[in-house]
Each structure stands twice: as C-alpha cells, then as structure tokens.
N, C-alpha and C positions, 0 to 999 in steps of 0.2 A: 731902628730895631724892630724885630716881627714877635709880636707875644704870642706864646702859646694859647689857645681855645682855653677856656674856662672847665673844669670836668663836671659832669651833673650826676645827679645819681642815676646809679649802674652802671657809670662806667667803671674800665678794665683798669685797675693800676700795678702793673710790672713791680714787685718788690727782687732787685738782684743783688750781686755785690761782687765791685769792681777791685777790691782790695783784700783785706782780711777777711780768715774765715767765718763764719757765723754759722749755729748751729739752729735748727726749727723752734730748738727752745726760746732764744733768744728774740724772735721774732714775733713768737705769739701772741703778746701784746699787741704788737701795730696790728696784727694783719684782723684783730678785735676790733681796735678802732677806726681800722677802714672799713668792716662792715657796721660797725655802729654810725660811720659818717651815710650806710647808703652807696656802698661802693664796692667794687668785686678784687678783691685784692689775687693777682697772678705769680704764683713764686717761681722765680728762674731757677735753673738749673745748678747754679752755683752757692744757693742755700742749702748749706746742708753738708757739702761736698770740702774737701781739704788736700792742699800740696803745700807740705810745710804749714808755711805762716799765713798762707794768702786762700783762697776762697779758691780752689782749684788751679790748673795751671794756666799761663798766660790765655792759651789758646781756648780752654776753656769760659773764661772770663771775658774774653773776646767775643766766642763765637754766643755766647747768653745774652750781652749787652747788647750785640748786632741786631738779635733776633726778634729783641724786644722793640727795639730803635725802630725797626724797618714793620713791625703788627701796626697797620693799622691801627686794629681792636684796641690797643692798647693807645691809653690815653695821657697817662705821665706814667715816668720810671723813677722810682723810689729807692735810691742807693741803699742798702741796709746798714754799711756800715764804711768807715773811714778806716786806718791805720796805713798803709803802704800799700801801695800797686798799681796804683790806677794807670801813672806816667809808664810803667812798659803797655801800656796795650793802646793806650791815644792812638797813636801814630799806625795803627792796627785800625780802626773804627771808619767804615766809611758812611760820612754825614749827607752824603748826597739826598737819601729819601725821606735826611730828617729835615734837610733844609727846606724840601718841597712842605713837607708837612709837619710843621714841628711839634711837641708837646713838653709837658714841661720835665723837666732833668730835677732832681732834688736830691739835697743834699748838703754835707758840709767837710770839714776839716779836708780828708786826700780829695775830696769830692771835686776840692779851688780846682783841680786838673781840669776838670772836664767845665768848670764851669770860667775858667779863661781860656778854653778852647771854642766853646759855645759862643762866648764875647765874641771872638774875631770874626765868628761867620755870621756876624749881626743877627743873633737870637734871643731872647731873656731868657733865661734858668732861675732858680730859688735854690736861697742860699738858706736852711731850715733842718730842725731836726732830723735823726734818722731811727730808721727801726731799733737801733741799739738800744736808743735810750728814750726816748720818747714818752713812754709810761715814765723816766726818772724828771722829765721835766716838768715846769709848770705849767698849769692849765691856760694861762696865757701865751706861753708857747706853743700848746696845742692847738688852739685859736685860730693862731695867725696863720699857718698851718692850712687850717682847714679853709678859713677865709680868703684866703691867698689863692687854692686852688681854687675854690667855685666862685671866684670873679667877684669878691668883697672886697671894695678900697678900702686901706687901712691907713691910720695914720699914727704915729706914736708920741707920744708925749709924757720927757722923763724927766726927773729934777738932776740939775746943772749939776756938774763936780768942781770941786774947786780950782782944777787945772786946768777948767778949758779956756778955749783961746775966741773969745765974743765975733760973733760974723753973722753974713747970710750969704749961701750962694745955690745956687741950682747944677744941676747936670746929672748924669748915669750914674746910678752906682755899681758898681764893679769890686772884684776884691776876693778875700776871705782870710785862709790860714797863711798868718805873714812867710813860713816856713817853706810852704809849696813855691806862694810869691816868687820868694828869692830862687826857688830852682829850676824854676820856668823861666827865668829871665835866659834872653839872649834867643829862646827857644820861637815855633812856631806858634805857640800860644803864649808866649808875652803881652802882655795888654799895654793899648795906649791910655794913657792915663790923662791924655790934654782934657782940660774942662769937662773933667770927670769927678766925683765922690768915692774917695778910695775906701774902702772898708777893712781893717785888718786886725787881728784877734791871730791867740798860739796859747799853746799850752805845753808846761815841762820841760821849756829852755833852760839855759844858761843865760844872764843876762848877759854878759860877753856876748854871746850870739847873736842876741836880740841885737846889740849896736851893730855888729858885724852885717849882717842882713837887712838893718835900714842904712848903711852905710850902700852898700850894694845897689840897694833900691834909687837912693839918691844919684848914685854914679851913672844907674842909666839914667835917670830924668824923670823917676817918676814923679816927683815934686816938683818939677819946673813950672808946668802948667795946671796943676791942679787947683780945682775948684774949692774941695773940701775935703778931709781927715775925720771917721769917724773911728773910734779905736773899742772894741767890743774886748773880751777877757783876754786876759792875760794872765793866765791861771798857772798856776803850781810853777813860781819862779826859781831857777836853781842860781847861787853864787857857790865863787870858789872859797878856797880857804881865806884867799887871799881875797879880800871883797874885790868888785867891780866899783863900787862908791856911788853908785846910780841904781835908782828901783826904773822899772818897763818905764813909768809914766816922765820921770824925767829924760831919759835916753830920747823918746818920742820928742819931746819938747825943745832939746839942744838939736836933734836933728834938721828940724823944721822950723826953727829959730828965725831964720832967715830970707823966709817965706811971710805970705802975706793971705791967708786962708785959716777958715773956722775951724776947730779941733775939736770933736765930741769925746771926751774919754769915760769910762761905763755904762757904752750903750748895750741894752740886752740883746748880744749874740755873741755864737763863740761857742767853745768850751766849757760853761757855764747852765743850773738848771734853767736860765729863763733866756732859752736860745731862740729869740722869735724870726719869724721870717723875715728875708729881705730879697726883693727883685732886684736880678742883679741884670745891667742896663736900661731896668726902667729908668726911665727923666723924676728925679724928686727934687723936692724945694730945701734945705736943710737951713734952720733957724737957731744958733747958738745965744741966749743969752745968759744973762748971770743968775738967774731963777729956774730957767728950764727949755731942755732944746728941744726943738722937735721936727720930726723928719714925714714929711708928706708928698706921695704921690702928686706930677704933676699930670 
C-alpha cells in the first residue's frame, strides 16, 4: 500500500463535496481551522452550489473532484460532507494521476465509496472527520486529524467494553459506514477483507437492517479470513413496533459467533462527537483485552 506525503505548512488543502449540499456557512469553521493549522484551505466549486439534495449535479461533482484529484498544488482533499452521492460519480473519476501521485482523500460516512475505491487501487485514505461537523467534534478528534495529516504516529488507547471478544492480530485496516459496505458489495470497489482489520460503525438504521447487511456481508466472505472487528458508533438505533429482540452489539456478536477474531466494540469513530482518525490500509497491531484495547500503527 502507497501512503500519501505528509502535508506541511502552506500547503493547498481541496475542501469539495461529493454528496450533499453544503452551504459556505457551514464550512467556515474548517476552513478557520485549516488556517489555524498553517494551511491554505481551496474551496471547490461545489461548495455553495445545489441540485436538489446533492451539492450540484452529477457532472458537476465530477468535474470538482477530478479537478482537484489531478492539481498537483493541491495536497489532500477534504470531503465536506457525507449524506448520498458519492456512488453515482465513482465510476466517473479517473484515478490514473492520482495513482502516479497520490495525496490524502478524507473523510467519512458516503465518503466509505471512495475510500473502498482507493483500497483496491492499493492507496491509504483517512477515515476522519469532515467540514460539517468538525467544530461539533472533540478536540481529540481534531488532533488526530491534524496529526494524521502532518506525519504524527498515533496510537490509541481506550478502556475495554464489556462485549468484547479478547485477541491480538495485525493487518490493514479497511472499512467504514457498514451501510455503504453492504452496497458496494459485489461492485468494483468491494474490498477484500482476507487478514485484514474490518472497521464498521452506521448511523439511524433499523436493527432489522443492521442483521440484514451483516448477514450480506458474511455471504460474501467478508469474515472468513478476517483478522480483526473493530466496531465504532452505532448511533440513533431504530426498531419496529414489533421489537427485533437484539440491540447493534448483540446482532454483531451472533454473527461473528463462529469466527475466531478480536472484536473492539466503542471505539471512537463513526457518527459519534469523538470521531478520530483511522488509516485506512495502513498495517496496525490491534490488542483486545479485558481492561483496554488498543490499536497501533505498524
């Protein structure tokens, strides 16, 4: 896997948005703290701009993310915001002069598109807050964040839940919004999950869904060979009238039941204020025990 360069100060950081629309108000926070970091923050053309739901039209969206992709100058691109869109424009994006040179991609929830697109063409990305809410997160999640881009090892260390499942293994981590996951399977950007660190966190399902979509996940394999399970928020859970009789964290647990791999469940990312960063295909160590797990760059 090829890491992005580290960014230093002054360099150019792309703020667009591949999905939902986002208005200048909404941004003016990050684009504060990226010159508080020492850094030139660039707003694409799709800030600002609206068709319907999504941050301009396809083509638009498109030709912003291309444009940024392909600057030089430009040294990460900084999704602004998640909700729906990203998967019509993928298959639109040509990655060839991101491959020669890559930089980092950021981001989270629609963001998984691109960043299990990224996966396959053996690149890292960062799975981390976005302009939306950034100012709503914690200062810890700003951190990592910042740490992450200018070439700071990170390591984290959080106290055990009571559900997890005791181990240690190594490998990529990979992953994000289980939601995306499940609708990318089958797709060009499916991920191979062999002796890998699956990451997955959602927000404002149905538990019903939640089974349905690790049910899914399982049928292709992604638990066969996996290494390890870290399970981030699982935020604003919906049942029916009629309950499901399972909360996220047991669903998780019957599914994987039968597997032989450590399980983290409340690590901080996701949907959640203390959404810290995570390289995704970097190589890390993950240590589950009954006191406290912790996950370190290899």
């Amino acid at each position: 896997m090829f890491t992005p360069d580290s960014v230093k100060v002054g360099d150019k950081i792309a703020i667009v948005s591949t999905a939902r629309k986002i208005n200048m108000k909404e941004v003016r926070e990050a684009i504060a703290l990226l010159k508080s970091w020492e850094l030139d923050p660039i707003l694409g053309s799709t800030i600002g701009i609206a068709n319907n739901q999504f941050a301009g039209t396809d083509q638009d969206r498109i030709e912003d993310f291309q444009r940024m992709l392909d600057d030089k100058e430009i040294k990460a691109i900084w999704c602004a915001r998640g909700g729906y869109g990203t998967v019509r424009i993928i298959d639109q994006i040509d990655f060839s002069n991101f491959c020669k040179s890559p930089k980092w991609i950021i981001g989270y929830s629609d963001i998984t598109v691109l960043h299990s697109h990224i996966h396959t063409l053996r690149i890292r990305s960062l799975h981390a807050p976005m302009p939306i809410d950034i100012h709503k997160g914690t200062k810890a999640a700003q951190i990592s964040l910042k740490d992450t881009i200018f070439g700071k090892k990170i390591k984290y260390t959080i106290p055990s839940s009571k559900k997890n499942i005791a181990g240690a293994c190594t490998g990529q981590l990979i992953g994000g919004n289980l939601s995306i996951l499940y609708s990318l399977c089958g797709s060009a950007s499916s991920l191979d999950t062999s002796g890998k660190i699956l990451c997955i966190e959602d927000l404002d399902e149905y538990l019903y869904h939640i089974d349905r979509m690790l049910y899914n996940l399982k049928r292709n394999g992604y638990f066969d060979n996996l290494s390890g399970l870290i399970v981030g928020g699982m935020t604003n859970m919906h049942d029916n009238n009629i309950p499901f009789g399972k909360k996220a964290k047991r669903i998780i647990l019957d599914i994987v039941s039968e597997y032989d791999f450590p399980v983290a469940f409340k690590f901080p990312f996701g949907h959640i204020e203390d959404n810290r960063a995570l390289i995704f295909g970097a190589e890390a160590s993950l240590t589950v025990k009954h006191d406290e797990v912790v996950l370190e760059y290899i």
